[in-house]
N, C-alpha and C positions, 0 to 999 in steps of 0.2 A: 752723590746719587740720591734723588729725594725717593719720596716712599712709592708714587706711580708707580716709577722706574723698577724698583725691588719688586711690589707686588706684580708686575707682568712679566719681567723675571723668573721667578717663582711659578707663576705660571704656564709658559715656555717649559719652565724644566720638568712640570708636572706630565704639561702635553705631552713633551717630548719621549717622557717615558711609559707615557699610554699607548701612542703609536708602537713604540717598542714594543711593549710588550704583547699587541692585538699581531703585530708582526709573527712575534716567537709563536703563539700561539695559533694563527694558521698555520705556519710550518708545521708543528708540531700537528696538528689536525692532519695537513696531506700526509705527513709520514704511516701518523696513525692509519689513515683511509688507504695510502698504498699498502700496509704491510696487510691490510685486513685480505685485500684483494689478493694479496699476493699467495696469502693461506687457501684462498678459494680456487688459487691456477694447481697449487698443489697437488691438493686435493683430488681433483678432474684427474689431475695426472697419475693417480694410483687404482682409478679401476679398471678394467678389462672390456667394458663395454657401457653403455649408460642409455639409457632410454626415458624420451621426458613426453610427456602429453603435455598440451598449451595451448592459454587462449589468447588472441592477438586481438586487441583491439585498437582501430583507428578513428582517432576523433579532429575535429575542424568546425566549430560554430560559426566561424566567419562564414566558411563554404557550405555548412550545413551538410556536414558530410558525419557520419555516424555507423562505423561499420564493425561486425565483429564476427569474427571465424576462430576454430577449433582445428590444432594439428597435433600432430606427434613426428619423431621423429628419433631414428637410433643412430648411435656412434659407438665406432670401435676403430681407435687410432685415428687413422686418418679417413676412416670408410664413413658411409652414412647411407641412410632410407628415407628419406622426409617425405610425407604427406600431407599438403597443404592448399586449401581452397582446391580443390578437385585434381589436384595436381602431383604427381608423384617423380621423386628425382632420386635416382641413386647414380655411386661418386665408387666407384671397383677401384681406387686408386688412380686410375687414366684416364678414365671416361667418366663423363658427366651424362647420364640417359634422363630424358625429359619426358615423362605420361602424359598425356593427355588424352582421357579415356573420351572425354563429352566430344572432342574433336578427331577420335582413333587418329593420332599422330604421337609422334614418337621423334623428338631430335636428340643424334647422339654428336656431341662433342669432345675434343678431344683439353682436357685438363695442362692447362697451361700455369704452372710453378711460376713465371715472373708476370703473372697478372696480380699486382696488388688489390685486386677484388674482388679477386676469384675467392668464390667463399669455402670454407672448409672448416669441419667441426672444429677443429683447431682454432679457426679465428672466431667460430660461435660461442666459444667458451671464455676464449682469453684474447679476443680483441681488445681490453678494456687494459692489457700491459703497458700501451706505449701511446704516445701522440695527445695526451691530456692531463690538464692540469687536476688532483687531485682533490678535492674537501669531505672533510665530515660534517653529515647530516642529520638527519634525525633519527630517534628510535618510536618504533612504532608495534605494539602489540597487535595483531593479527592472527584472530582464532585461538588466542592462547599462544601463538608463535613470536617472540622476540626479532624484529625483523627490522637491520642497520641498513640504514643508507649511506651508499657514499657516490659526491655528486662530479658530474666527469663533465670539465667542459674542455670541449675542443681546442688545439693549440692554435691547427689553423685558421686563418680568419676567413679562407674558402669555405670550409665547412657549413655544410647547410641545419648541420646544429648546432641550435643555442646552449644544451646541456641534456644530459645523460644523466638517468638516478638507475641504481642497480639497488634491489632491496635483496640482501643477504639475510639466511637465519644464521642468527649465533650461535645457536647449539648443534646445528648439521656443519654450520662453514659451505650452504651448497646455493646457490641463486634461486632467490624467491622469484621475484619479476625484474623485470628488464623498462623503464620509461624514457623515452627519448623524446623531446621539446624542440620544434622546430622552427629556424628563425620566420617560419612565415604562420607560423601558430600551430603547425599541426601537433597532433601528441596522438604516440603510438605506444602502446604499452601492451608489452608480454608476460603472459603470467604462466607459473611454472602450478599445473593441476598433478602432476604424478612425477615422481622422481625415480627410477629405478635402477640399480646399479648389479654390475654381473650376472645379465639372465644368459638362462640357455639361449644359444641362438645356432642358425641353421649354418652350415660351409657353404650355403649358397643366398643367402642372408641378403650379400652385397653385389649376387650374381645378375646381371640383365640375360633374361633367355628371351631370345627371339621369337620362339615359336610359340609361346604365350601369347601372341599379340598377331596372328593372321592376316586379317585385315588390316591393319595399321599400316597408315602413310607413312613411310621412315624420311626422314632426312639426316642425311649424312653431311655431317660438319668437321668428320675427324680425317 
């Protein structure tokens, strides 16, 4: 065997265990970025109620598109209140009721359990459990806030996302903001302004009262 032959060799076996080891080491990264997240489903899963304010904003410089709104929104189990771009949705468990006050209309639907897209705090929280591949990303100081990324890309190759960045604080374990990268460019990113956990709330909280709403067109979908 002359010396080529040894030195590419050698080299090969260097490669070889560079790959290896860039291998081990992704692994070891999604583990890391699933367990992080997995602290963060926990977590949700131990208060009583949670209430977030948040700002959404949508961007597209291809389309020249630049938009950004302000919502809140409360949970409790499976219940919810959202307020969003003029719009108000509560979720009583069965019923999905849709405001729209600028339009006094009012659709009430009936909550269907085998719609995978039917959305529900449950999946606002911990969609981010299943269907993607996991990475660790970067850390980023934010107002004094330690705030871990970890990067979610889609399994499927329907998906009209490129990737998902969830910015986590490390010291709460509770979601900063939410950015999702879309394969035709757009980026939508939610930001978490107020976090609140087990406030008072009212036994009619999650209730739709009709008579609130007089005037209002109903459309009935249940």
């Amino acid at each position: 065997m002359n010396k080529t032959i040894i030195k590419m060799t050698k080299f090969l076996k260097v490669a070889l265990l560079f790959l290896l080891s860039i291998t081990t080491l992704q692994a070891q990264n999604a583990q890391k970025a699933k367990a992080l997240l997995d602290e963060v489903s926990a977590k949700i899963k131990t208060y009583e109620n949670i209430t977030i304010d948040f700002k959404y904003a949508l961007s597209n410089p291809k389309e020249n598109i630049n938009q950004e709104s302000k919502g809140n929104v409360v949970l409790k189990g499976n219940l919810y209140t959202l307020n969003f771009m003029g719009v108000t949705k509560i979720f009583d468990g069965k019923k999905v009721y849709t405001i729209v006050p600028e339009d006094e209309e009012i659709t009430i639907s009936k909550y269907d359990e085998t719609d995978k897209d039917a959305i529900t705090p449950n999946k606002m929280l911990t969609f981010f459990n299943s269907g993607y591949k996991y990475a660790w990303d970067i850390l980023q100081d934010i107002k004094g806030r330690k705030i871990q990324y970890v990067k979610l890309t889609p399994i499927s190759s329907k998906d009209q996302r490129k990737e998902i960045l969830i910015g986590i604080d490390i010291q709460t374990k509770n979601i900063y903001n939410l950015i999702e990268i879309g394969k035709n460019g757009t980026r939508t990113t939610l930001t978490v302004n107020s976090f609140k956990t087990n406030q008072p709330l009212s036994k009619n909280h999650f209730t739709f009262t009709e008579s609130k709403y007089p005037n209002y067109y109903i459309n009935r979908l249940d």
